[in-house]
C-alpha positions as a Python dict, from the first residue, in 0.01 Angstrom:
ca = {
    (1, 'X'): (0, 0, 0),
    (2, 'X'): (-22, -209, 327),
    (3, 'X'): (29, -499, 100),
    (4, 'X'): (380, -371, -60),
    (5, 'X'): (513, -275, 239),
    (6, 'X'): (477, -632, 356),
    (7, 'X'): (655, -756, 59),
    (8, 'X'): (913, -546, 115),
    (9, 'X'): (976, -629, 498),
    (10, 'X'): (937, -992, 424),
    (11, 'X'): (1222, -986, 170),
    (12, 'X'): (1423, -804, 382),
    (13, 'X'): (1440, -1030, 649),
    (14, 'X'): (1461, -1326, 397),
    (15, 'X'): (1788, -1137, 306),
    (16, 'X'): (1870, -1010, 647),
    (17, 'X'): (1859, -1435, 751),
    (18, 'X'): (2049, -1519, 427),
    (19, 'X'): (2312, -1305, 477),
    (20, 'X'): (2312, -1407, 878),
    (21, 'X'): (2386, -1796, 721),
    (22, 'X'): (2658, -1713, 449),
    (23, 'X'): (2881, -1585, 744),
    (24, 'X'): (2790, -1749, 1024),
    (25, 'X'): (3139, -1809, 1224),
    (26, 'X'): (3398, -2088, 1149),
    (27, 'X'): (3366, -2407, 1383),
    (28, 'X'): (3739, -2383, 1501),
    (29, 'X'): (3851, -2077, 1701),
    (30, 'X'): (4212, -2062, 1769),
    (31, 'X'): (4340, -2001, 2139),
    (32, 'X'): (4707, -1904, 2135),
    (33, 'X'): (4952, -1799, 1855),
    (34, 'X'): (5099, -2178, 1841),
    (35, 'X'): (4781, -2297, 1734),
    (36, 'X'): (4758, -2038, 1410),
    (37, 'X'): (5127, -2130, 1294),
    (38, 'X'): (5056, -2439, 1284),
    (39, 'X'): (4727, -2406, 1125),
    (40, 'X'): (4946, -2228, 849),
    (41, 'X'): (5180, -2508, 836),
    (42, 'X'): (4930, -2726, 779),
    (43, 'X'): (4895, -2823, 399),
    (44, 'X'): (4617, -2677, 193),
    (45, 'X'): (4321, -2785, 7),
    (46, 'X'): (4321, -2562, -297),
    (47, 'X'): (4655, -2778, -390),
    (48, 'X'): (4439, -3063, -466),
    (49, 'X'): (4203, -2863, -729),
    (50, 'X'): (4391, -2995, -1059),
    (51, 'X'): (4250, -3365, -939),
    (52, 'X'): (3897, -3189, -847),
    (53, 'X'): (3868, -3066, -1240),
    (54, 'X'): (4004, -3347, -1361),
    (55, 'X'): (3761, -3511, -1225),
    (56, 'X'): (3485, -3319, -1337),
    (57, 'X'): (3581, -3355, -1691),
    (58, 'X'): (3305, -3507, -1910),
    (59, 'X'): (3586, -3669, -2103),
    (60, 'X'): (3655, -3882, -1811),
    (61, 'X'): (3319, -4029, -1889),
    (62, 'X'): (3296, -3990, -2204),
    (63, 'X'): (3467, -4330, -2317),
    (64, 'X'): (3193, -4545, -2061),
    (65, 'X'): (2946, -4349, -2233),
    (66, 'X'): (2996, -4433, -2564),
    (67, 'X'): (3019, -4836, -2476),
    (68, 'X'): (2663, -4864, -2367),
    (69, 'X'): (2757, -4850, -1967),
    (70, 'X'): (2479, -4552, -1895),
    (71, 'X'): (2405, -4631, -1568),
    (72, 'X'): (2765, -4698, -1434),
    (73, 'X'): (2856, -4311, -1651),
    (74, 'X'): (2568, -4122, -1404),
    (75, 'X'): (2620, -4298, -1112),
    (76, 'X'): (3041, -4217, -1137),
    (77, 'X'): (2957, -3839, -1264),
    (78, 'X'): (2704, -3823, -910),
    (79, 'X'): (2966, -3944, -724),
    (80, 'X'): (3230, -3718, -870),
    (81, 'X'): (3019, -3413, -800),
    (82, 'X'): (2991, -3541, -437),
    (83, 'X'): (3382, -3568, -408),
    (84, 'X'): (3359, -3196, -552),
    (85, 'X'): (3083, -3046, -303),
    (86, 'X'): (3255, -3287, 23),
    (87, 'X'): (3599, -3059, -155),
    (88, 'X'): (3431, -2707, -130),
    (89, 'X'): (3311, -2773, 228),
    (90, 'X'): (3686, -2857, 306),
    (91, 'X'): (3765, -2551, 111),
    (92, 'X'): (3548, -2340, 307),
    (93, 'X'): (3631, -2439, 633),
    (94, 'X'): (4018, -2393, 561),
    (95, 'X'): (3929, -2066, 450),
    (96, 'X'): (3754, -1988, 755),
    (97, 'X'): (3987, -2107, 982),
    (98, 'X'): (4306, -1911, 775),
    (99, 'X'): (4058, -1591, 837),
    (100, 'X'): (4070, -1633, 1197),
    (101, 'X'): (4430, -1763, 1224),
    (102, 'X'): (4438, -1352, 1049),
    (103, 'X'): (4250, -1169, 1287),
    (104, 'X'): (4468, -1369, 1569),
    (105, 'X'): (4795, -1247, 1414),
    (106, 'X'): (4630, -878, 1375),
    (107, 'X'): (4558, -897, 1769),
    (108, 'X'): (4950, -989, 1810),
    (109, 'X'): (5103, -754, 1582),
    (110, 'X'): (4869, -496, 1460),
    (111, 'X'): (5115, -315, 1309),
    (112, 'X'): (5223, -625, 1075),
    (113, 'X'): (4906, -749, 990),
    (114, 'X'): (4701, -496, 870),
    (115, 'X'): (4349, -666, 773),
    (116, 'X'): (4130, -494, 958),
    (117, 'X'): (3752, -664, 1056),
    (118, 'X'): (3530, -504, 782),
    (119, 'X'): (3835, -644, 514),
    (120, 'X'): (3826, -1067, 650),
    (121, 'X'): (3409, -965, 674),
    (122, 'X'): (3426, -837, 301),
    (123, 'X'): (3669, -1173, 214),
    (124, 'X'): (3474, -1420, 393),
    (125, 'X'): (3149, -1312, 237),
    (126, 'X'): (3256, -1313, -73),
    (127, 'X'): (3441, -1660, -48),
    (128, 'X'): (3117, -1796, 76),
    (129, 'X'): (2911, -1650, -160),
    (130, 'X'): (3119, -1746, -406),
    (131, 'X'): (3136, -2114, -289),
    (132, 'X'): (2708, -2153, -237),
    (133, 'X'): (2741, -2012, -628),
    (134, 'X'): (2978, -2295, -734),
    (135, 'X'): (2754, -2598, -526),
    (136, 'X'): (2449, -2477, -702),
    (137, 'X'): (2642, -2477, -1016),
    (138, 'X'): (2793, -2830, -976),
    (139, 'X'): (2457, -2907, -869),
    (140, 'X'): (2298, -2817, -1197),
    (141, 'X'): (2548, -2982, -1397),
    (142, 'X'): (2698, -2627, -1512),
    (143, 'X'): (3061, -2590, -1617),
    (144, 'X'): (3263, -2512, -1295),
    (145, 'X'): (3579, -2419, -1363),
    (146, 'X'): (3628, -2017, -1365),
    (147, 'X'): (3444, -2023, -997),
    (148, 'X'): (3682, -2276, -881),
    (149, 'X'): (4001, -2039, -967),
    (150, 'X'): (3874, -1708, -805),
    (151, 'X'): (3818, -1988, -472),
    (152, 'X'): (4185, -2122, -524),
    (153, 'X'): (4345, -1753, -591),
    (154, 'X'): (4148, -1636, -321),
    (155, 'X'): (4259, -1870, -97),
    (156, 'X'): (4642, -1882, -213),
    (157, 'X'): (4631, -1501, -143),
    (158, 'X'): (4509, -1527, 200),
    (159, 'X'): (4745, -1828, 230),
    (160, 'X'): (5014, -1526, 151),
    (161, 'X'): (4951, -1288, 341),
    (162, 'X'): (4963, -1488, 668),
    (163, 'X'): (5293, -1649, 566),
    (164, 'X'): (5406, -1306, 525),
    (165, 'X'): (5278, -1163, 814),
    (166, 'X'): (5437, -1476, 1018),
    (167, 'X'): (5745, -1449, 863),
    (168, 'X'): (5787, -1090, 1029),
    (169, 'X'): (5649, -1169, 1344),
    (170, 'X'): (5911, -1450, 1345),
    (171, 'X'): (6171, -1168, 1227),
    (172, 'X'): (6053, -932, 1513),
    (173, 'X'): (6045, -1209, 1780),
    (174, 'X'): (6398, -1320, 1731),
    (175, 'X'): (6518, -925, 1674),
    (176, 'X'): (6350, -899, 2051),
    (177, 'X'): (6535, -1219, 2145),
    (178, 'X'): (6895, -1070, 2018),
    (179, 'X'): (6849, -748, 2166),
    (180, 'X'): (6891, -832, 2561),
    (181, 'X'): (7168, -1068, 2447),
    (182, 'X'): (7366, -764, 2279),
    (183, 'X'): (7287, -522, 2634),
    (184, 'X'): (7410, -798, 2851),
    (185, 'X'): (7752, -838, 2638),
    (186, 'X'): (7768, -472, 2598),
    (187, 'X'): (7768, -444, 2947),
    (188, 'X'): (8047, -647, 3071),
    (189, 'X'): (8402, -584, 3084),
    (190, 'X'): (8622, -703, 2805),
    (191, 'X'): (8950, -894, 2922),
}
């Protein structure tokens, strides 16, 4: 019995420290509102997939192959899947940082953006999870390319809701600005 339970504790704190690495907290950390818009103006990574599984295509290869050239075939499909892990640690850091350019706009305007914590927790695991799943696949030599779209979607949706949420705190901030404008007018004397 004493032997079970110190399976079980073991492989919970195996998964306790696993799950402690998948989201451990993005390297940048924004300090004022300037810094996320342009963050978000900033053009994004998951536009340059189409050359990533182009480049992963067999096909690419496949012509080397079949003219005897072996060793130059492996060495370009190793370095290919090194372009494509060097791109998901890109990917992964962009979507870290649009995560936290999020929970700075839900700090600003609450009432705008409504991601709450547990939702960019639930997104960020789930990105990263999803990204360790696609290096180990790439890794292995596995077909990639359903994992890469749920990354790129999942990215271009995030990537949407910030512009949206910008958008209206841009449309709120220059409502604000107009405001005083029209009580100062209103108050003056017409001649």
């Amino acid at each position: 019995m004493t032997t079970t339970i110190f399976i079980f504790i073991t492989l919970a704190i195996i998964l306790i420290l696993l799950l402690a690495w998948l989201v451990r907290p993005s390297k940048k950390f924004f300090l004022s509102v300037d810094e996320v818009l342009d963050a978000l103006s900033e053009k994004r990574h998951y536009a340059r997939l189409p050359q990533i599984l182009q480049s992963l295509r067999r096909e690419d290869t496949e012509f080397l192959s079949a003219r005897g050239f072996n060793d130059i075939t492996t060495r370009i499909r190793r370095e290919r899947t090194h372009i494509a892990l060097s791109y998901l640690n890109s990917l992964e850091e962009e979507y870290q940082l649009l995560l936290e350019a999020s929970r700075i706009l839900a700090q600003t305007a609450p009432e705008i953006s409504a991601m709450d914590e547990f939702q960019r927790f639930r997104m960020g695991l789930r990105f990263t999870v999803y990204c360790r799943y696609l290096k180990w696949r790439l890794r292995l030599g596995l077909e990639p390319w359903e994992v890469f779209g749920i990354l790129s979607d999942m990215e271009g949706e995030i990537t949407l809701r910030l512009e949206v949420a910008a958008a209206r705190i841009g449309e709120r901030a220059a409502m604000a600005s107009e405001f005083p404008a029209s009580l100062q007018n209103r108050g003056r004397d017409p001649k």
